[in-house]
N, C-alpha and C positions, 0 to 999 in steps of 0.2 A: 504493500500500500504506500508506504513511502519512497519507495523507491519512483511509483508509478508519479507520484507528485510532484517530485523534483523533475522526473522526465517533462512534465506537463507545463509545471514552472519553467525549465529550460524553451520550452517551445514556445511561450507565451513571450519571455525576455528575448527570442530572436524575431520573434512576428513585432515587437515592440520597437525592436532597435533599427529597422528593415530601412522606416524612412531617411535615417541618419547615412547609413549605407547610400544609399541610391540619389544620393545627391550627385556622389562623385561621378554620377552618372548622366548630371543632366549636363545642359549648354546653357550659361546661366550670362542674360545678358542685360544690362542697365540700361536705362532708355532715359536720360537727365534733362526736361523741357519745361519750359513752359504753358504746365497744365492751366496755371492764373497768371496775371499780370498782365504788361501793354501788348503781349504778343500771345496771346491764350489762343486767340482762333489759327494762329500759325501752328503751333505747336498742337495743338486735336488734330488737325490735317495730317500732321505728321505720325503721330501715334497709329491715328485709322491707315494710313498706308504702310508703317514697319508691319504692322501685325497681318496685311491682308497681303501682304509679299511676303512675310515668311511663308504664312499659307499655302501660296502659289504655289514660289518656290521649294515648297515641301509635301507637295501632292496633296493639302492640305492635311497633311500627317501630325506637323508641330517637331517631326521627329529629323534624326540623322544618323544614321548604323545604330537604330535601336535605343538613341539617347534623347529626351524628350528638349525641347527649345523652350525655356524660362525668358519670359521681358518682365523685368522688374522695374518700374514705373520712380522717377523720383520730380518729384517738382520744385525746379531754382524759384517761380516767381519769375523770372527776367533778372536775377540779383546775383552778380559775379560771385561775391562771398559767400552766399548761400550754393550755388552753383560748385564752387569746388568745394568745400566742404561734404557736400553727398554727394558727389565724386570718389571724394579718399573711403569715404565710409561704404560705396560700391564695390571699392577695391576689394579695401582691407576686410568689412564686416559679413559684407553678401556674398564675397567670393566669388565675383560677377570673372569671368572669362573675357571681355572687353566692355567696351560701352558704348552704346551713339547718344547723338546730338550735341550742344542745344540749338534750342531757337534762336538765341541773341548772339553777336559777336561780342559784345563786349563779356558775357558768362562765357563764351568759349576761350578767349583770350586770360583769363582768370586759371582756365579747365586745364590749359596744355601743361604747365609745368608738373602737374597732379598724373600725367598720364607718363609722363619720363619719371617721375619716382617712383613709382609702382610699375613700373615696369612691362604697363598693359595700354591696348589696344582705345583709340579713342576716335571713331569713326562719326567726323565732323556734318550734321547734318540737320539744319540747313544753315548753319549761320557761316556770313560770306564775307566777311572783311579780308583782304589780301592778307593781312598780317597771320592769321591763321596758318596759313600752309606758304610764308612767308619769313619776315625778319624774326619770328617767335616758334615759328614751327621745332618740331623734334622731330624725329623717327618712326615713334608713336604714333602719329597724326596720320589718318588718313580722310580726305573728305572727299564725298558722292556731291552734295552740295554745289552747285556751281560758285566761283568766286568774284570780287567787285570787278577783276579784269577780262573776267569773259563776258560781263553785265556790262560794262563798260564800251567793251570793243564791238561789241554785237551792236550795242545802243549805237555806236558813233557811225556806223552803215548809213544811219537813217538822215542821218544832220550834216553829214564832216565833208562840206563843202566848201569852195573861195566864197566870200562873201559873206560869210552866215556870222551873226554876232550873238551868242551864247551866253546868257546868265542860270546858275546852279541854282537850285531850290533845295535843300534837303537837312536832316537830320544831324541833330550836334552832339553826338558821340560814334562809338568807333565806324559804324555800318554804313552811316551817310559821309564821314569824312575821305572815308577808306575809297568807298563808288567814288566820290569825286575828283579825289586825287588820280584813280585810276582813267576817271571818263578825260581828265584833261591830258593825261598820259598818250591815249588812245585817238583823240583828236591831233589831225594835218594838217587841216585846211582851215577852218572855222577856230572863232580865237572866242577867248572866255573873256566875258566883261566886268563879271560879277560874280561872287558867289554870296549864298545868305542861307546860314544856318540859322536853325530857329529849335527848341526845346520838343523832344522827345512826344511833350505831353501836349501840344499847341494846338489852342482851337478856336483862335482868331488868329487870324493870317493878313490881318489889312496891313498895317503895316511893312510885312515883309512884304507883300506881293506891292506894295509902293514902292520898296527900294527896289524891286526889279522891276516894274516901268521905269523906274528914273533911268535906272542902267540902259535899258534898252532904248526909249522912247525917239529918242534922236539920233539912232544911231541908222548909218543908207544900207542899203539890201534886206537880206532877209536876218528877222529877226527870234528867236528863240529860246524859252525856257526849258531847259531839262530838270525833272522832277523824280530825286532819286531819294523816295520815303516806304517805310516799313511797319505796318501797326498803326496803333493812335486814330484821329482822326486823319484821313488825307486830306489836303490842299484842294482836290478835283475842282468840288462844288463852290470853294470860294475862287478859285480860279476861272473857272466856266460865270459867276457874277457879275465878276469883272469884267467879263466881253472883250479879251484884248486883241485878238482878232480884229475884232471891227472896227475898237477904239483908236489901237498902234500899230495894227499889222502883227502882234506878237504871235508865235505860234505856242504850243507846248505841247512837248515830245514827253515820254516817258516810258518805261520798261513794264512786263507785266505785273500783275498782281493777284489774291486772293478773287474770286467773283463778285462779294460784295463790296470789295473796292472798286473794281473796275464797270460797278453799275453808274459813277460817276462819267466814263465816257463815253457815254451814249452823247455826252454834252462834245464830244471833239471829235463828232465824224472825221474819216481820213487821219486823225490824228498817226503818227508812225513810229515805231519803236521797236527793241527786239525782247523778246519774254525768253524765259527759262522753259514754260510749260502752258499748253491749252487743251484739254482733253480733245478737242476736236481735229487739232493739227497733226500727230504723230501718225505713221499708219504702219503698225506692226505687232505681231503676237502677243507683247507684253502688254501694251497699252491695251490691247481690243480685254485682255483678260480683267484690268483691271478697271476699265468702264465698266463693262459687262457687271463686276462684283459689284464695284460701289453703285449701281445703278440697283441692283438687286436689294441691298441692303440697305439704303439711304433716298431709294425714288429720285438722286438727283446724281449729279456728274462727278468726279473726280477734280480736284480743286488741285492749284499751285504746288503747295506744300505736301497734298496727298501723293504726288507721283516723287518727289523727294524721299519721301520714308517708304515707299515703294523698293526705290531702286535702292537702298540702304542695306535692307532684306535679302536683294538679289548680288550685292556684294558679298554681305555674310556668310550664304548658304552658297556660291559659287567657291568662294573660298573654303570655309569648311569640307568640301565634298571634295578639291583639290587636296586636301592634308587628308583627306581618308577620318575627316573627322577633329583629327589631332587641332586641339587649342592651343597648344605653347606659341607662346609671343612669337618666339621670334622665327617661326617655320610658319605662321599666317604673315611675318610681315615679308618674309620673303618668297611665299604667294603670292601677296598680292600687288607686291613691285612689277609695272608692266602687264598686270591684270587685267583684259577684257571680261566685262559679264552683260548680259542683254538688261536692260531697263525699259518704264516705257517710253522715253527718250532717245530708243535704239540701243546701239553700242554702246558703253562707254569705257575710258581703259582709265586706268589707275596710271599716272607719268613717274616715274619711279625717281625722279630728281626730289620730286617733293609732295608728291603721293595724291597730288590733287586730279580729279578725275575730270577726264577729257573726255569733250560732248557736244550736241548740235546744241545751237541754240537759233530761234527762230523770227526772220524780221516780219514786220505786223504792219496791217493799217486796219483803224477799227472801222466798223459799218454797223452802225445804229441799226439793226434788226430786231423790228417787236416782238419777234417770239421769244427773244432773250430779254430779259430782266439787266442785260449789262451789256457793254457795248463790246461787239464780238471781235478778237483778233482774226482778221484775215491772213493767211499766211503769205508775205512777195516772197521768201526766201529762204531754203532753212540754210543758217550758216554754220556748215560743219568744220569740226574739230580741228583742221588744215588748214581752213580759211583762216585761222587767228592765231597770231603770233602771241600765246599768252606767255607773258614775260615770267619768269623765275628766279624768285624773290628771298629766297632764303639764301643764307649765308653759310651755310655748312656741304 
């Protein structure tokens, strides 16, 4: 009888212990965004597309040789500090195998020294300041994310003419300095007259948009503002107000956005620019899957930020499936040095100088179309990966 009790105790203390074990078994991966703050609708977009690319990419299994695929969820807020902090504690506490995101550059640029201490993986996604995979970058660092220089050079297709007189509208911290530095980098022809930063959280813009008429108003040929902002309220509607068009001949250009931003340009028919992403422009297997999903489960289309943490998913699990699996740092980072994996963006490859991933990006003119709620990027041009000398920026 005692005998039989201790067998029973032993079998009870191993079904007990079972989950401790089977950890070492999973792929346990941090997902650092912002679930709240001035970028919360960026950062949902993103979560809904890592989670419905692993899927894809995993025959909607979650799995890989038998190992179950863990995203463990942590929210910066939008706050660097906070942002690396449950970072180290991804590392060190959750025993996370790598990590993606954030949403903001400036919590990524906080995030990278935190991925060279620990020794692990920090797969950048979306946040795009040059500086990231730049003068700050490490080894660790990899991003799917497009950067301010591919934002930049794609944008400057649309404007970078003789004659054209350019004033900056944008954002005054890392994400709007970082694009502008990059879009005047990128500009040949067309000369910048002004630039005007203005706060994060801005929701009067009279002001600024005076000191770009002042800048522009007198100036001969063609006239132009480029408006490189992210979150918050956008510029669009006090922009389109103003009527500068009619009033000064000014134009405004700008790069894509989220859909309910871009219900603002319905106000700048023909408006021109180049985006990152349109559900409607890409045409290839990844993409149609990933309509097809979020159409299924949301009755509405794939947003900006949704095909970002998409192809973030389709880096991981291409990678993984090349290492047979195997997580150790440094046999994923020298996987995915010169890495192709399909997105719905097409290709894109990982540049192994500085780990930033190379990608079309696509020029626009919008067309006020009532069926849409926003004004639709038409596709002139996708400009691929060759077409853009994106310059590299790190110093190692």
């Amino acid at each position: 009888m005692q005998r039989r009790t201790l067998v029973a105790l032993a079998a009870l203390s191993a079904t007990v212990s079972l989950p401790a074990f089977s950890k070492s078994g999973e792929i346990r991966i941090a997902h650092v965004y912002s679930k709240t703050g001035p970028l919360e609708a960026y950062g949902k977009q993103t979560q809904t597309g890592l989670m419905m690319g692993l899927q894809y990419a995993t025959g909607g299994t979650m799995e890989l040789d038998g190992r179950k695929i863990v995203v463990i969820e942590k929210d910066d807020q939008g706050k660097p500090d906070l942002g690396k902090s449950l970072l180290a504690a991804a590392y060190a506490d959750d025993k996370v195998d790598l990590a993606v995101g954030p949403t903001s550059s400036g919590v990524a640029l906080a995030m990278l020294p935190v991925a060279e201490e620990y020794k692990k993986i920090l797969l950048v996604e979306p946040a795009v300041a040059d500086a990231i995979t730049g003068d700050k970058w490490n080894k660790y660092i990899f991003r799917t994310g497009r950067n301010s220089s591919q934002d930049a050079i794609s944008n400057a297709v649309a404007m970078d003419k003789d004659g054209v007189s350019v004033a900056t509208l944008a954002q005054d911290y890392a994400f709007g300095r970082d694009g502008v530095k990059a879009f005047k980098d990128a500009l040949k022809h067309a000369k910048i007259t002004h630039e005007e930063y203005l706060p994060q959280n801005t929701t009067d813009f009279t002001a600024g948009i005076q000191r770009l008429i002042d800048a522009l108003k007198d100036k001969p040929g063609r006239k132009a503002i480029e408006v490189i902002w992210a979150g918050g309220v956008p510029p669009f509607n006090a922009l389109a107000a103003a009527d500068l068009k009619k009033r000064y001949g000014i134009e405004v250009f700008t790069g894509g956005n989220i859909l309910p931003a871009m219900a603002a340009y319905k106000n700048f028919p023909g408006m021109e620019g180049a985006t990152y992403y349109y559900f409607g422009i890409p045409k290839n297997p990844v993409n149609d899957a990933l309509v097809a999903m979020h159409y299924k489960e949301f009755k509405a289309p794939p947003d900006f930020f949704t095909a970002g943490g998409f192809s973030a998913a389709m880096a991981i699990v291409t990678a993984l499936k090349k290492t047979g699996g195997d997580t150790a740092t440094n046999k994923l980072i020298k996987t995915m040095e010169g890495m192709s994996f399909e997105t719905p963006k097409g290709t894109m490859t990982f540049r192994k100088e500085d780990h930033q991933a190379m990608q079309s990006m696509y020029h626009f003119r919008i067309k006020d179309d009532p069926a849409f709620a926003w004004g639709v990027p038409e596709l002139v041009h996708e400009i691929k990966p060759e077409e853009m000398q994106i310059p590299i920026r790190n110093k190692r």
